[in-house]
ChimeraX commands (.cxc) that place a marker at each C-alpha (Angstrom):
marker #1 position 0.00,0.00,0.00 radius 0.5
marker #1 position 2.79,2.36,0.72 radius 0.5
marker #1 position 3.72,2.23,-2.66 radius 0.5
marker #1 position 0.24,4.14,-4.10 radius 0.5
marker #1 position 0.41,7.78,-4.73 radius 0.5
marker #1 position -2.86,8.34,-3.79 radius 0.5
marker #1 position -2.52,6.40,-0.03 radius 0.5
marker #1 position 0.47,7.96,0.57 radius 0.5
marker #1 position -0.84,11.22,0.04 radius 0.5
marker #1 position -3.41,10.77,2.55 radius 0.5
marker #1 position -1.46,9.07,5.15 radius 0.5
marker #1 position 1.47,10.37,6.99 radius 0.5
marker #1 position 3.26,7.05,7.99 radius 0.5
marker #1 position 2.77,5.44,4.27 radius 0.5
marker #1 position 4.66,8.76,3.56 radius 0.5
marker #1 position 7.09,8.18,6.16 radius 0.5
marker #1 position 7.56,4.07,5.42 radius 0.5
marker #1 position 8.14,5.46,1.65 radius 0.5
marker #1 position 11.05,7.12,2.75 radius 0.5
marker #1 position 12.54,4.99,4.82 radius 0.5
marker #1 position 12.53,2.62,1.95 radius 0.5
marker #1 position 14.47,5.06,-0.16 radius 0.5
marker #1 position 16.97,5.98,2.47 radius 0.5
marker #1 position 17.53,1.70,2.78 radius 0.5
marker #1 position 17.53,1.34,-1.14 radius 0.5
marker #1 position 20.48,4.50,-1.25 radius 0.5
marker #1 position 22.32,2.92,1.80 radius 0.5
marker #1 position 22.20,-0.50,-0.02 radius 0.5
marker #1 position 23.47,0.79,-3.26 radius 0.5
marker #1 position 26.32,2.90,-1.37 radius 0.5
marker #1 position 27.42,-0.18,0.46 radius 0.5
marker #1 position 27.74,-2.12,-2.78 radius 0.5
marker #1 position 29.45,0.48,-4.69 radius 0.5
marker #1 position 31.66,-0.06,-1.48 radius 0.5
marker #1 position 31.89,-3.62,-1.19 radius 0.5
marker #1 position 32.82,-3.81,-4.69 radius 0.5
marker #1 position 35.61,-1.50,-4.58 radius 0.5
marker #1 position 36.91,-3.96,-2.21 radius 0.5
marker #1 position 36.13,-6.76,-3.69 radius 0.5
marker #1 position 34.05,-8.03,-1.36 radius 0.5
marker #1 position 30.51,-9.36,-1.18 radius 0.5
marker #1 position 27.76,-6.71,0.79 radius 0.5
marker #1 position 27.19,-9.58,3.28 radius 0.5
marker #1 position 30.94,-9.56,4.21 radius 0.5
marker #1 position 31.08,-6.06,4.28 radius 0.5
marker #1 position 28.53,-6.72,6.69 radius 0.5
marker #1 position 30.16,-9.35,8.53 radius 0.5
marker #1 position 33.06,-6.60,8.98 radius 0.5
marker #1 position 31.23,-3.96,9.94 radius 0.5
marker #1 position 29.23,-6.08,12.76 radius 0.5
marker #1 position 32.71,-7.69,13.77 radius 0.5
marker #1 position 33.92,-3.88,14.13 radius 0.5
marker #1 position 30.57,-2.61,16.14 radius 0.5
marker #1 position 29.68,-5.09,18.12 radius 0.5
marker #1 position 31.04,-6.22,22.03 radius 0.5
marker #1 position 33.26,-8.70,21.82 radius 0.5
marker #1 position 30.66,-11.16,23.77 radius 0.5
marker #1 position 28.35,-10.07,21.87 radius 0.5
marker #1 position 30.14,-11.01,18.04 radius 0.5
marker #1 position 29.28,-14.96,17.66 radius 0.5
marker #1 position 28.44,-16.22,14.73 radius 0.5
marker #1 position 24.82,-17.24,15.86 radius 0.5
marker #1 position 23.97,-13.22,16.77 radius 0.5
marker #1 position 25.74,-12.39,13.16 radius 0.5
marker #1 position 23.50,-14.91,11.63 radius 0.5
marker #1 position 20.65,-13.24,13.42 radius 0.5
marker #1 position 21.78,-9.60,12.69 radius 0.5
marker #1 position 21.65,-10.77,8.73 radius 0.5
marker #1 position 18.74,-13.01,8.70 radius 0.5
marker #1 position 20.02,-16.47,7.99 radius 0.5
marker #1 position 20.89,-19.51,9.43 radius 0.5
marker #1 position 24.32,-20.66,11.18 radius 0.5
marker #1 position 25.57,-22.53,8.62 radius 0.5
marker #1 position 25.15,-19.52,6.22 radius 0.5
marker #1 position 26.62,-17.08,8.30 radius 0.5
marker #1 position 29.64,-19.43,8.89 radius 0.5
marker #1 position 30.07,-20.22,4.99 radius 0.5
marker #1 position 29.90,-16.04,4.84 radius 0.5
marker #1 position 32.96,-15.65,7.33 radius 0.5
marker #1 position 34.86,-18.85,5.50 radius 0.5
marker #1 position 35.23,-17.10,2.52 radius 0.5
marker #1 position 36.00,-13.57,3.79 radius 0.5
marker #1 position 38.55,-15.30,6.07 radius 0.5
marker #1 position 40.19,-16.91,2.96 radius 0.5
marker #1 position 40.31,-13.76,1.16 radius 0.5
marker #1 position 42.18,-11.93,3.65 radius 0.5
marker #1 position 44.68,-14.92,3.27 radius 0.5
marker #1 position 45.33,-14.76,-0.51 radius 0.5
marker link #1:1,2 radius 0.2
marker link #1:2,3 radius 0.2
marker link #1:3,4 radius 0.2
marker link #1:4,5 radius 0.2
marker link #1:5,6 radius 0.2
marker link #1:6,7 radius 0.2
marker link #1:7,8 radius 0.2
marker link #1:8,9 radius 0.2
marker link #1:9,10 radius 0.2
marker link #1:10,11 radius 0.2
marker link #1:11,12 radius 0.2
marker link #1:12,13 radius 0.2
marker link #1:13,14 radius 0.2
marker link #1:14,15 radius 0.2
marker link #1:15,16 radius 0.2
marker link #1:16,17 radius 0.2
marker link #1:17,18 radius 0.2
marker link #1:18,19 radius 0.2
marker link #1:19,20 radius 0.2
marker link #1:20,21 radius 0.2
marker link #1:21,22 radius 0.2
marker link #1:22,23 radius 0.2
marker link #1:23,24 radius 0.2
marker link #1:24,25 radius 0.2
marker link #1:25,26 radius 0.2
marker link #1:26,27 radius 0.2
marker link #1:27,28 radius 0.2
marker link #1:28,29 radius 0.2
marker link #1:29,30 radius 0.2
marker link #1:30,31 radius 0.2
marker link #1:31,32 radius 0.2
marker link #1:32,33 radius 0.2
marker link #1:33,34 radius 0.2
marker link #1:34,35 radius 0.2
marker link #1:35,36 radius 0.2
marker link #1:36,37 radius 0.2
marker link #1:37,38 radius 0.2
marker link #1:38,39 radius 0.2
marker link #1:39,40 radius 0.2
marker link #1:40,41 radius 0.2
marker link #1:41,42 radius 0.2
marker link #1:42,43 radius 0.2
marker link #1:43,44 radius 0.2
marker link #1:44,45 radius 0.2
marker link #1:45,46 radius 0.2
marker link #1:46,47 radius 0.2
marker link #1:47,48 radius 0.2
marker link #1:48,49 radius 0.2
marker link #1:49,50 radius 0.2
marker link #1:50,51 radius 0.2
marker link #1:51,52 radius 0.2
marker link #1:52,53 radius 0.2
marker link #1:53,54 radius 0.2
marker link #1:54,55 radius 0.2
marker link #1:55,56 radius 0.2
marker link #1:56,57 radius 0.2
marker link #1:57,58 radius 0.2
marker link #1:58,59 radius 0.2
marker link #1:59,60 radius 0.2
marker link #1:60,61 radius 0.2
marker link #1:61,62 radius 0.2
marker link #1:62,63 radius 0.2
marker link #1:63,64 radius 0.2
marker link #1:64,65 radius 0.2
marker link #1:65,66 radius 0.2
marker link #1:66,67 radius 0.2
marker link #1:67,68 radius 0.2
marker link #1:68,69 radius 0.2
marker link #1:69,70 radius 0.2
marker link #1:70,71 radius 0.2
marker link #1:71,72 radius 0.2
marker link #1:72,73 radius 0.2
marker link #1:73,74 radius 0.2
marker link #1:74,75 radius 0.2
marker link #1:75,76 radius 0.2
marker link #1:76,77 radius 0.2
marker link #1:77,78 radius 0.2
marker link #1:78,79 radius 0.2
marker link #1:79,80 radius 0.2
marker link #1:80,81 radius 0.2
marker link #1:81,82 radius 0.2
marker link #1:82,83 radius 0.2
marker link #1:83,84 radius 0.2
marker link #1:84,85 radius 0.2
marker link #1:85,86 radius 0.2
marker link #1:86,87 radius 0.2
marker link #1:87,88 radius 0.2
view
């Protein structure tokens, strides 16, 4: 619904929810122009960026998994291959 014109124009939080949206959608693209330029995937320029910001009891792969929506096995597979890149 947030999407039509004519509902958001009517109500304030479809107008607000629109642009969150469009804040998300410029963050995403920034952090993949970013990712790229390091030649890294967005998901392990996430998994640095939650390794950086989070407590140190707090940065286990089960929370990270959490933090990115997917399963353990997922997020460990994720940190496998940044941890081989930054061993080439």
């Amino acid at each position: 619904m947030m999407f039509a014109p004519q509902y958001r124009k009517d109500n304030q939080s479809a107008r607000m929810s629109m642009a969150l949206f469009r804040i998300s959608q410029a963050i995403k693209k920034m952090t993949q122009e970013e990712s790229d330029a390091l030649g890294l995937s967005p998901v392990q320029t996430q998994a640095l960026l939650f390794a950086a910001h989070t407590r140190n009891d707090m940065a286990t792969v089960g929370n990270f998994a959490s933090t990115i929506g997917t399963t353990h096995v997922t997020a460990v597979k994720i940190l496998n291959r940044l941890v081989e890149k930054t061993n080439l």
